[in-house]
PyMOL CGO cylinders between C-alpha atoms (Angstrom):
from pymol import cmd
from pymol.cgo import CYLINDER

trace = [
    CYLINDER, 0.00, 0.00, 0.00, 1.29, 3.53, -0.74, 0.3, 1, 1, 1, 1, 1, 1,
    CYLINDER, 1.29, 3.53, -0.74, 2.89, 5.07, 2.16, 0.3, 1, 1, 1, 1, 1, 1,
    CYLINDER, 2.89, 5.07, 2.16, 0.95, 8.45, 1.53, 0.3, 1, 1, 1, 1, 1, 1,
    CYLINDER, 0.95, 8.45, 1.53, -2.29, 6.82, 1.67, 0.3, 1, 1, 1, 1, 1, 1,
    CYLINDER, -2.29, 6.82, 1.67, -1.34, 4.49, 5.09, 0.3, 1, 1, 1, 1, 1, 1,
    CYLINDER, -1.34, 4.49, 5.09, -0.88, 8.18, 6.65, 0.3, 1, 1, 1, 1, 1, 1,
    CYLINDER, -0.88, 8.18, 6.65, -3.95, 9.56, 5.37, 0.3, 1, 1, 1, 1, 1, 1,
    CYLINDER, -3.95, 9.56, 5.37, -6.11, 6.60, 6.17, 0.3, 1, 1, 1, 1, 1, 1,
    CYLINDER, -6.11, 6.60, 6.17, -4.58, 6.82, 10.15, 0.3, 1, 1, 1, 1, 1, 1,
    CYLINDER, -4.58, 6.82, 10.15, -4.93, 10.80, 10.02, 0.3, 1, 1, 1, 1, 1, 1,
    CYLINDER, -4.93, 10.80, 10.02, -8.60, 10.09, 8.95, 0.3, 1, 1, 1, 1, 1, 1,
    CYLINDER, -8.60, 10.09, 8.95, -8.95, 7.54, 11.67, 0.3, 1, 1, 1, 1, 1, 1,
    CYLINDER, -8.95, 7.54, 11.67, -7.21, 9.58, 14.19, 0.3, 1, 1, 1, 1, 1, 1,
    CYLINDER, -7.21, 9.58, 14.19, -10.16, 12.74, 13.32, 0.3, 1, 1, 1, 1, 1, 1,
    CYLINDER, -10.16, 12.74, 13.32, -13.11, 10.43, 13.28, 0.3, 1, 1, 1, 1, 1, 1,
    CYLINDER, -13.11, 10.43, 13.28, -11.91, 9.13, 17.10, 0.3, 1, 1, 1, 1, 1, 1,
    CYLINDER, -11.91, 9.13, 17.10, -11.37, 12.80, 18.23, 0.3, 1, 1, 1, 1, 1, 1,
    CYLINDER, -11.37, 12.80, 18.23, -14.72, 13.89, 16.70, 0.3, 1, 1, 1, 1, 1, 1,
    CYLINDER, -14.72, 13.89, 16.70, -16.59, 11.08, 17.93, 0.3, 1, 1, 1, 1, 1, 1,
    CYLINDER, -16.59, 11.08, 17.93, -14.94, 11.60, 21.46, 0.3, 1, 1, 1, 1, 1, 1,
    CYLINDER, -14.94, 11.60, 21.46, -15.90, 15.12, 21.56, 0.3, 1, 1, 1, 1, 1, 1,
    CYLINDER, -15.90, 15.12, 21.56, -19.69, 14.46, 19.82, 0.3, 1, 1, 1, 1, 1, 1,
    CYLINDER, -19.69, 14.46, 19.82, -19.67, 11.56, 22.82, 0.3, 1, 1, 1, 1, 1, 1,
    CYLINDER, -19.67, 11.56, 22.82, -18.93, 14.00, 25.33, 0.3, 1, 1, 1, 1, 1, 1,
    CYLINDER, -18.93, 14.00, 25.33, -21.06, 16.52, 24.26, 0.3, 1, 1, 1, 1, 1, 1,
    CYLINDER, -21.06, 16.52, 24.26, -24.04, 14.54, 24.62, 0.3, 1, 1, 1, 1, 1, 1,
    CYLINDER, -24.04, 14.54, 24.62, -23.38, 14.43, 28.56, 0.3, 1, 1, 1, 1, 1, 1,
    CYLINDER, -23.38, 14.43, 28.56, -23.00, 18.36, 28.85, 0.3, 1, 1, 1, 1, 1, 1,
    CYLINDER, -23.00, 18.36, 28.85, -25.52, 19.16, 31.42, 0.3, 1, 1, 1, 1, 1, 1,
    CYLINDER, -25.52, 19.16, 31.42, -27.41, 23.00, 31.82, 0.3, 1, 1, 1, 1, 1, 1,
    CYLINDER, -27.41, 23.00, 31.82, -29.48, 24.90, 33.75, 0.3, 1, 1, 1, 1, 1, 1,
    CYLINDER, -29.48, 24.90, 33.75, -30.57, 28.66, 34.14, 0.3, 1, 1, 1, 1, 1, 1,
    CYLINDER, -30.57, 28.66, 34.14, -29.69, 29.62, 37.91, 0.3, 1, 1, 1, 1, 1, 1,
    CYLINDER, -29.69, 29.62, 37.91, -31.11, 33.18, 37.99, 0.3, 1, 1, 1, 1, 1, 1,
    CYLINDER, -31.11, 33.18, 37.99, -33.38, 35.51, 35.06, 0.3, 1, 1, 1, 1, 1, 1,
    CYLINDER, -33.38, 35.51, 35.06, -34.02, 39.16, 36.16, 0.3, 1, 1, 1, 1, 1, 1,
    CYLINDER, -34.02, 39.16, 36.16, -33.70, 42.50, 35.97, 0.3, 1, 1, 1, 1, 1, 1,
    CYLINDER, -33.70, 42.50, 35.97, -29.67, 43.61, 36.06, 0.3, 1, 1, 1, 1, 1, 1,
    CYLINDER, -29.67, 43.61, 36.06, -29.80, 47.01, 35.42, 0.3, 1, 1, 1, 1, 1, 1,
    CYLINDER, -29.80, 47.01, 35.42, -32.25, 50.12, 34.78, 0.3, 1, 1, 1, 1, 1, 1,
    CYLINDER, -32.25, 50.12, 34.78, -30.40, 51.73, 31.43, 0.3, 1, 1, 1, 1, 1, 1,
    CYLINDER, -30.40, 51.73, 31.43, -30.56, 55.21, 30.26, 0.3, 1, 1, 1, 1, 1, 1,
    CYLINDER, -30.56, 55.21, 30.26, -32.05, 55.90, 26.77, 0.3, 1, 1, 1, 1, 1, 1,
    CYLINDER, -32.05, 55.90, 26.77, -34.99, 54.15, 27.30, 0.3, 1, 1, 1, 1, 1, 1,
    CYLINDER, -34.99, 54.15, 27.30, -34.08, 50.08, 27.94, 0.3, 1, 1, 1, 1, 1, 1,
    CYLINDER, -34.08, 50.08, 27.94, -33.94, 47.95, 31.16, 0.3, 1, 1, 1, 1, 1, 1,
    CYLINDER, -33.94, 47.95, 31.16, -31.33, 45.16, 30.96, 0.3, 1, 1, 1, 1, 1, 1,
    CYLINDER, -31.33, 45.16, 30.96, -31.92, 41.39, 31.72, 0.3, 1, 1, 1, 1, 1, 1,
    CYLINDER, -31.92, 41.39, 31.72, -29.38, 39.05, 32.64, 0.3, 1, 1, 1, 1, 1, 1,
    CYLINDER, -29.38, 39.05, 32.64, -29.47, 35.36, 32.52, 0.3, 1, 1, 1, 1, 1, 1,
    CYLINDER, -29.47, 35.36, 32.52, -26.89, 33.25, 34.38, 0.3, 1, 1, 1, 1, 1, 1,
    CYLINDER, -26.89, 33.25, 34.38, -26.25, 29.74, 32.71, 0.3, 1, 1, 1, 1, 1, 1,
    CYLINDER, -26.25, 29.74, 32.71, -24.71, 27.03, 34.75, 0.3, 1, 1, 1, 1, 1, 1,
    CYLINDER, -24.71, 27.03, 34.75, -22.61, 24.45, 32.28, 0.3, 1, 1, 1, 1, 1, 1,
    CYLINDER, -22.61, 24.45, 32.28, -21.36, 21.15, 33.44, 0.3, 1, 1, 1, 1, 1, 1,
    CYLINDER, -21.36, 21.15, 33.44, -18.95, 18.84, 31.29, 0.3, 1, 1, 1, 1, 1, 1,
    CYLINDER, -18.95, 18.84, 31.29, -18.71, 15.32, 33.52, 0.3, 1, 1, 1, 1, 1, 1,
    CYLINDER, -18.71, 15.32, 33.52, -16.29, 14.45, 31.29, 0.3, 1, 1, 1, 1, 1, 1,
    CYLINDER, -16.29, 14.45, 31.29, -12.41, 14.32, 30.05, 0.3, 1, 1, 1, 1, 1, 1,
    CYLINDER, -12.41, 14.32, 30.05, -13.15, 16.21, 26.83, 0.3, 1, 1, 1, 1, 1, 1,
    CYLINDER, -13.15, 16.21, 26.83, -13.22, 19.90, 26.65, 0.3, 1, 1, 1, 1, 1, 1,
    CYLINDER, -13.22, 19.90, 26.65, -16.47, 20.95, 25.07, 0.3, 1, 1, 1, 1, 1, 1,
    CYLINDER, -16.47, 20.95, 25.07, -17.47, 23.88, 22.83, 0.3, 1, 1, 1, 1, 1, 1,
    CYLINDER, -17.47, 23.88, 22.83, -20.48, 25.66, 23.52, 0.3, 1, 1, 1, 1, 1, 1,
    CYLINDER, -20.48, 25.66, 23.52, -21.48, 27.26, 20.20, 0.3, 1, 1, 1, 1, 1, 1,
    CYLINDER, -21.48, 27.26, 20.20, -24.28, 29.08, 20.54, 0.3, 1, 1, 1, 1, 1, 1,
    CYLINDER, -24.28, 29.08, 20.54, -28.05, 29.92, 22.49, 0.3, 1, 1, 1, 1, 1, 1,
    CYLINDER, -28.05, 29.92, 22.49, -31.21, 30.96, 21.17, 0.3, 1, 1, 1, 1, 1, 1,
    CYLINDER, -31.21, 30.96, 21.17, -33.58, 31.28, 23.70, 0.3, 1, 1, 1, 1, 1, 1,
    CYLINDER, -33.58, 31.28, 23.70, -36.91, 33.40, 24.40, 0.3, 1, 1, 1, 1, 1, 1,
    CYLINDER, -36.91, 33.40, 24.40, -38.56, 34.12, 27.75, 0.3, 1, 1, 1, 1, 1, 1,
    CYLINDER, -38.56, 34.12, 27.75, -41.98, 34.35, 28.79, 0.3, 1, 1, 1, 1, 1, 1,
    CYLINDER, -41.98, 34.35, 28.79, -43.34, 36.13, 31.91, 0.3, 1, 1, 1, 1, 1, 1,
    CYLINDER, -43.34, 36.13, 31.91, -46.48, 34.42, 33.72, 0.3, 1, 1, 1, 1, 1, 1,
    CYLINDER, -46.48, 34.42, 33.72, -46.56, 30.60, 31.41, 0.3, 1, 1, 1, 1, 1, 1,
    CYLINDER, -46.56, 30.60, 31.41, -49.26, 28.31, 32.48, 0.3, 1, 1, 1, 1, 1, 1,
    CYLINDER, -49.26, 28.31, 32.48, -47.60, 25.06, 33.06, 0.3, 1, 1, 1, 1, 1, 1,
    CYLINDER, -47.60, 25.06, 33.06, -47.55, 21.51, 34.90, 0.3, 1, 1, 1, 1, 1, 1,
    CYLINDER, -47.55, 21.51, 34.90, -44.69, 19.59, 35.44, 0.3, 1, 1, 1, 1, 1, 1,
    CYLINDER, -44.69, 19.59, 35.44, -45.32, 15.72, 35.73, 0.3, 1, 1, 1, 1, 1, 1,
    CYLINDER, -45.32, 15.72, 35.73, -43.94, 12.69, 37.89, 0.3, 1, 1, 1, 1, 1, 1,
    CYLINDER, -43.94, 12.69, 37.89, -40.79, 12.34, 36.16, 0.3, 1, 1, 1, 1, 1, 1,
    CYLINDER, -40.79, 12.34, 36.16, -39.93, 15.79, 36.26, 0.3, 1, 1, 1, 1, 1, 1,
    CYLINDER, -39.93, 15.79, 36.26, -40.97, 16.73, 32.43, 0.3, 1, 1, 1, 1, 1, 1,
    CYLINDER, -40.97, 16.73, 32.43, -41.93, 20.31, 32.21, 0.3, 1, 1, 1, 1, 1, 1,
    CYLINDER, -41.93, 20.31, 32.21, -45.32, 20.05, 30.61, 0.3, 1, 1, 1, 1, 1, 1,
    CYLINDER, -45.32, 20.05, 30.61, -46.50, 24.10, 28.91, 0.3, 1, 1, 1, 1, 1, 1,
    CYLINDER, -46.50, 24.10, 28.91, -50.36, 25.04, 27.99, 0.3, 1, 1, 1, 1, 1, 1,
    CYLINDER, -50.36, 25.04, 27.99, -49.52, 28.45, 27.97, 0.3, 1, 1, 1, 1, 1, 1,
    CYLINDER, -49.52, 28.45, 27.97, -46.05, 30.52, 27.35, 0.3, 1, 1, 1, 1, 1, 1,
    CYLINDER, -46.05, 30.52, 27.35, -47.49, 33.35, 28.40, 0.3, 1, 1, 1, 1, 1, 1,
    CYLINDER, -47.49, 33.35, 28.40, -46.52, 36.97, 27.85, 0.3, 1, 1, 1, 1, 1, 1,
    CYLINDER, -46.52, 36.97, 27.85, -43.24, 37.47, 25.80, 0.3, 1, 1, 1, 1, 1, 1,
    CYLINDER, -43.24, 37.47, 25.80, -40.34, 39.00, 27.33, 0.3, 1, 1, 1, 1, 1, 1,
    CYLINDER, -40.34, 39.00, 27.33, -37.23, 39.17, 25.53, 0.3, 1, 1, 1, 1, 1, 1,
    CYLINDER, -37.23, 39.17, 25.53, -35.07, 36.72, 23.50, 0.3, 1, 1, 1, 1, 1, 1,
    CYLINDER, -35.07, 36.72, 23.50, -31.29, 36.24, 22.95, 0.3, 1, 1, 1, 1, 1, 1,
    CYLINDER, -31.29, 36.24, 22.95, -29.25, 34.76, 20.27, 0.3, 1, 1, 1, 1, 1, 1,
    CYLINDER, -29.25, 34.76, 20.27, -25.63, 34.61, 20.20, 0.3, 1, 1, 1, 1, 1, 1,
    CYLINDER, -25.63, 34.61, 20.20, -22.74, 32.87, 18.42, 0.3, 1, 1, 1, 1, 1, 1,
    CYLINDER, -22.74, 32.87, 18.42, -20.33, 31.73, 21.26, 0.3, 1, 1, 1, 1, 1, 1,
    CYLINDER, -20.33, 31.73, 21.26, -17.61, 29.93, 21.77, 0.3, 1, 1, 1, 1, 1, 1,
    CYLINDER, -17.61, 29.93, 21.77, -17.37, 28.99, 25.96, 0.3, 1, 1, 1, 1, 1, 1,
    CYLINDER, -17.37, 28.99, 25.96, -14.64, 26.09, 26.33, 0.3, 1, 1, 1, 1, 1, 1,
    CYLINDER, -14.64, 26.09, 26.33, -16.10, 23.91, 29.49, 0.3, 1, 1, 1, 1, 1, 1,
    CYLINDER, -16.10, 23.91, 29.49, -13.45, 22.37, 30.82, 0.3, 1, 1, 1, 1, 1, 1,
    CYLINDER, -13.45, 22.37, 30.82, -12.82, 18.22, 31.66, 0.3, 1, 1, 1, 1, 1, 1,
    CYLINDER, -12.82, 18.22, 31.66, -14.86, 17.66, 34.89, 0.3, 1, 1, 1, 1, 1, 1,
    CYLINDER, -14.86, 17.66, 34.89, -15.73, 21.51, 35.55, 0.3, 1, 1, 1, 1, 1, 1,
    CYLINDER, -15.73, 21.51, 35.55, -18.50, 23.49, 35.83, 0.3, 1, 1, 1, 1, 1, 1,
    CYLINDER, -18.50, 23.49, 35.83, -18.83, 26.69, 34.99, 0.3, 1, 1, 1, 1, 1, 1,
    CYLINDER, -18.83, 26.69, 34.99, -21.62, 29.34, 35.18, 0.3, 1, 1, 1, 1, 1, 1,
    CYLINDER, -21.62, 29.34, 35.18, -21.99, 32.35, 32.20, 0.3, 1, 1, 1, 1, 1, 1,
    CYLINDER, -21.99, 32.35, 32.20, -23.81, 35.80, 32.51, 0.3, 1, 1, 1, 1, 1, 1,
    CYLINDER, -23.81, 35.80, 32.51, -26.01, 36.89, 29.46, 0.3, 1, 1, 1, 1, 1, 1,
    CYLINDER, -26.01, 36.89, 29.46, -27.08, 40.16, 28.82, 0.3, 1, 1, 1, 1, 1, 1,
    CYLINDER, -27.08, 40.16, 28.82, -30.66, 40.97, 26.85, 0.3, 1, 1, 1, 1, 1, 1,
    CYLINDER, -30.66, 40.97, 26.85, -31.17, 44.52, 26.89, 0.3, 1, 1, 1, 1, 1, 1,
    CYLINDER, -31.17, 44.52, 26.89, -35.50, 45.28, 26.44, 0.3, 1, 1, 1, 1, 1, 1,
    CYLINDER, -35.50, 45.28, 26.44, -37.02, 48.77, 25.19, 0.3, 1, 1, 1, 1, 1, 1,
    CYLINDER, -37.02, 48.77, 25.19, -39.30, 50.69, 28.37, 0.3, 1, 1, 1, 1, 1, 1,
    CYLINDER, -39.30, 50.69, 28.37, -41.82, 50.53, 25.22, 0.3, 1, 1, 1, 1, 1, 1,
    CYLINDER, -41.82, 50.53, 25.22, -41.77, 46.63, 24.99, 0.3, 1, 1, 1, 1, 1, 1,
    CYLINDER, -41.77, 46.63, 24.99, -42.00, 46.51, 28.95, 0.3, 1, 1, 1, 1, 1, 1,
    CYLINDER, -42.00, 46.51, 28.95, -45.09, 48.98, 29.43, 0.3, 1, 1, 1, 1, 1, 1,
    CYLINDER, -45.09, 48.98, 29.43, -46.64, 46.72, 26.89, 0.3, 1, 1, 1, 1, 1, 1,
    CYLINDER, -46.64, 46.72, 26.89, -46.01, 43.53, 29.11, 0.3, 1, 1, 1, 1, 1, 1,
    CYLINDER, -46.01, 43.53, 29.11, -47.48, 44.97, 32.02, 0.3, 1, 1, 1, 1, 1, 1,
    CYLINDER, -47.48, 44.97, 32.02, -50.68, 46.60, 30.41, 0.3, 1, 1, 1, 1, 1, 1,
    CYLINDER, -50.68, 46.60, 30.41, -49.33, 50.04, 31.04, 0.3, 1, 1, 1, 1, 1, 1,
    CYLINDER, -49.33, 50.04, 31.04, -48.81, 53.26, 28.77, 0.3, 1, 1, 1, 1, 1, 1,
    CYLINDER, -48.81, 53.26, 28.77, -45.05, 54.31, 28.25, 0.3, 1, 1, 1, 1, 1, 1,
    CYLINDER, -45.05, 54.31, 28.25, -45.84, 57.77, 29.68, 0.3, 1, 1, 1, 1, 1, 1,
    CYLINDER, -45.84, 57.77, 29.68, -46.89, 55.62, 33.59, 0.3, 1, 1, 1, 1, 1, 1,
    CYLINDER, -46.89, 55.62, 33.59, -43.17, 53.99, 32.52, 0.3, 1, 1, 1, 1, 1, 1,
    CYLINDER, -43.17, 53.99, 32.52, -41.45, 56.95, 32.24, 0.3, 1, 1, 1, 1, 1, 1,
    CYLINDER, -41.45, 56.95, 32.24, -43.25, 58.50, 35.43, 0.3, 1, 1, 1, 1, 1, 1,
    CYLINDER, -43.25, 58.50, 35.43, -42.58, 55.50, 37.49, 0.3, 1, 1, 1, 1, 1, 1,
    CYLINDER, -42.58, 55.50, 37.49, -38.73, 55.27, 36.31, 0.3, 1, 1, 1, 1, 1, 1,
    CYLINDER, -38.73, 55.27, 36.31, -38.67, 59.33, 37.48, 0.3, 1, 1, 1, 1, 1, 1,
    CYLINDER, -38.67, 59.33, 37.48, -38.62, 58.18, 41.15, 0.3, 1, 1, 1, 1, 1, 1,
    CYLINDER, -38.62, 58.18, 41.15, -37.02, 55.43, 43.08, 0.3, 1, 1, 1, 1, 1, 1,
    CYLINDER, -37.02, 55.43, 43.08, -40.12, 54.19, 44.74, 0.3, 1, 1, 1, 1, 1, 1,
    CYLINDER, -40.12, 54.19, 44.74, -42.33, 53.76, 41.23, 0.3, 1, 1, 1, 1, 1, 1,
    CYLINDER, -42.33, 53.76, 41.23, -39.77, 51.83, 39.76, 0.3, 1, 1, 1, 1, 1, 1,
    CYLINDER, -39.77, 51.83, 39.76, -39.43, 49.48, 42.66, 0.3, 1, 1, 1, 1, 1, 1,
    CYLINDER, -39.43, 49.48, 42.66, -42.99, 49.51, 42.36, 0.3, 1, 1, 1, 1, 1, 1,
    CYLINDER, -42.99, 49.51, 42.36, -42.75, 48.00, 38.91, 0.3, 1, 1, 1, 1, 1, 1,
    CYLINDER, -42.75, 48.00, 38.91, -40.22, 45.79, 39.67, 0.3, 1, 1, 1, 1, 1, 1,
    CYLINDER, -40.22, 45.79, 39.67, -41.66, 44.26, 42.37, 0.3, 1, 1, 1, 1, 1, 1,
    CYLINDER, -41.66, 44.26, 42.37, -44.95, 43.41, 40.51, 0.3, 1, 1, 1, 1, 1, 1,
    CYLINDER, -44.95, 43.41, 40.51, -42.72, 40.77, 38.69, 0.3, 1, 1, 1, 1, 1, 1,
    CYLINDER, -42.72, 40.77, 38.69, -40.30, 39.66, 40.90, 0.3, 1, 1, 1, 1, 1, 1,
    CYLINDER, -40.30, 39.66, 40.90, -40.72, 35.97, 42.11, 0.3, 1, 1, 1, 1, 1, 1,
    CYLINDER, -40.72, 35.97, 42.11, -43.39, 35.48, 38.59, 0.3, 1, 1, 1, 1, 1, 1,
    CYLINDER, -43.39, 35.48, 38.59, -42.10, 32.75, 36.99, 0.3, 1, 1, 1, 1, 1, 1,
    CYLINDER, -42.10, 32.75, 36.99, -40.43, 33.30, 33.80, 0.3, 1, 1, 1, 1, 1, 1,
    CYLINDER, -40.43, 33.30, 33.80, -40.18, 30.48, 31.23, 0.3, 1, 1, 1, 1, 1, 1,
    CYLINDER, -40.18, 30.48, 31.23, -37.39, 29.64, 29.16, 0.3, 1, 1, 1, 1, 1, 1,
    CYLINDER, -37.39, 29.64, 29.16, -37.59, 27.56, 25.55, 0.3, 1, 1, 1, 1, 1, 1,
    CYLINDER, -37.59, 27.56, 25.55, -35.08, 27.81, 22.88, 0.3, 1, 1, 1, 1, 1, 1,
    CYLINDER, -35.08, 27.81, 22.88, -31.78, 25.59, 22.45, 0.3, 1, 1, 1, 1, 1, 1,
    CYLINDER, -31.78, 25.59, 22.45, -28.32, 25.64, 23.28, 0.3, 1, 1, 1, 1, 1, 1,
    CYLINDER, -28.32, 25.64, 23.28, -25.53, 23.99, 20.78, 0.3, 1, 1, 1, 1, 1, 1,
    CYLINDER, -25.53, 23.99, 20.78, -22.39, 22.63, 21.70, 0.3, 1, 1, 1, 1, 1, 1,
    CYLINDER, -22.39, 22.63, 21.70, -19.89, 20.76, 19.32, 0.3, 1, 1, 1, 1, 1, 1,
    CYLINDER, -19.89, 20.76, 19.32, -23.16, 20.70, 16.84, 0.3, 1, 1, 1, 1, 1, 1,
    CYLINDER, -23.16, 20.70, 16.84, -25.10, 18.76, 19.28, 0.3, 1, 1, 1, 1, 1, 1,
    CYLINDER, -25.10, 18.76, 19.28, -28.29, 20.63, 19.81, 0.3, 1, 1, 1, 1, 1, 1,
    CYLINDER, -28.29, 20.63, 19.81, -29.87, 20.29, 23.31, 0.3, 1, 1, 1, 1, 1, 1,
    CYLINDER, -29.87, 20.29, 23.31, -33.48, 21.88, 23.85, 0.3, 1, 1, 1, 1, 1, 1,
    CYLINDER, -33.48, 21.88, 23.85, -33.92, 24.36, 26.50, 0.3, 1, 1, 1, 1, 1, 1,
    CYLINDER, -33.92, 24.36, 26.50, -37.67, 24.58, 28.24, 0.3, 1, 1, 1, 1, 1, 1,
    CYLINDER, -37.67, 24.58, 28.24, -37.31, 25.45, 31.95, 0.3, 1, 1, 1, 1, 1, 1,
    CYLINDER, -37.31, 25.45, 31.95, -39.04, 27.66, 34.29, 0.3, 1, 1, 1, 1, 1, 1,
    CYLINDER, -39.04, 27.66, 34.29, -37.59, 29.99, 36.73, 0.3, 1, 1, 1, 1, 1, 1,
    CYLINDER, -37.59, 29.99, 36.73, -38.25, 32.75, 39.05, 0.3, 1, 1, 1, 1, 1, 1,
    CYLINDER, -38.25, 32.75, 39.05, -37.91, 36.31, 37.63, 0.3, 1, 1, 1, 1, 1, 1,
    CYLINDER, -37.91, 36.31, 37.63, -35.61, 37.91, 39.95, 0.3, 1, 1, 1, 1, 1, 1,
    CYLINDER, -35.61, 37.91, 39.95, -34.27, 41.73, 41.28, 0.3, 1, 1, 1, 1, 1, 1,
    CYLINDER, -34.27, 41.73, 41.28, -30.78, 41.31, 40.43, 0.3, 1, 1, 1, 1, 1, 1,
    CYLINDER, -30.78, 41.31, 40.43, -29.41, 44.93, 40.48, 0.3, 1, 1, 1, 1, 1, 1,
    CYLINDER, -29.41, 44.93, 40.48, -28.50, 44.86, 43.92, 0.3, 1, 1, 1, 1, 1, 1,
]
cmd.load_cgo(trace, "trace")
């Protein structure tokens, strides 16, 4: 056999094992959102969002975490059954989504937990809570109307549903959390 083809044929070999190693590993990356809320009040007429994902990688492969696409829902109607299987009738009222290329390297047997930022128009958020922009803008004037606001959401739960990709290995994201006061 020609020496130049022995090489190519173990190089080949030696790329399938490495990609099927890392598609392997992927497949046990585990995820969860830890925290969705409110980061930051923004001039020029946004509030900021940040959600914190929490990435483990059980095993001796680092893993690639390509990129998210998720949406968030304020207020979904929802059971979850025996085995734990989130089970939606309603999203309810749209928040906010993010989408983002990435490229987060989770380390062999680490965890690690990454901050995303989603910034949402005062507009957008007078229309989630059935209010006019010019009660927004009054209520972000003073300290007390804004908490006001913020603390009509705080604790509602907030659903999650989109996917996150990691070494092209798609894994679906539907969770619910509490919407939180994070600017402290």
């Amino acid at each position: 056999m020609n020496p130049i083809a022995v090489i190519a044929l173990i190089a080949g070999a030696a790329v399938l094992y490495s990609v099927t190693r890392t598609v392997k590993a992927a497949v046990n990356l585990t995820w969860n959102v830890t925290r969705f809320g409110i980061y930051h009040l923004a001039s020029g007429g946004s509030l900021v969002l940040r959600m914190r994902l929490r990435i483990g990688n059980p095993t001796n492969t680092p893993i690639t975490v390509n990129f998210i696409d998720v949406s968030a829902y304020l207020d979904p109607v929802y059971t979850t059954d025996t085995t734990g299987t989130l089970n939606v009738q309603s999203r309810g009222t749209y928040i906010a989504s993010l989408t983002e290329s990435l490229a987060i390297v989770i380390q062999p047997n680490a965890v690690t937990e990454h901050d995303f930022y989603i910034e949402v128009r005062w507009a957008d958020i007078a229309k989630y809570l059935a209010m006019n922009v010019a009660d927004i803008i009054s209520a972000i004037s003073n300290a007390q109307g804004i908490n006001s606001i913020i603390n009509s959401i705080v604790n509602h739960p907030v659903l999650l549903q989109g996917n996150i990709k990691a070494e092209n290995v798609n894994f679906p994201i539907n969770q619910v959390v509490s919407f939180t006061d994070d600017r402290g």
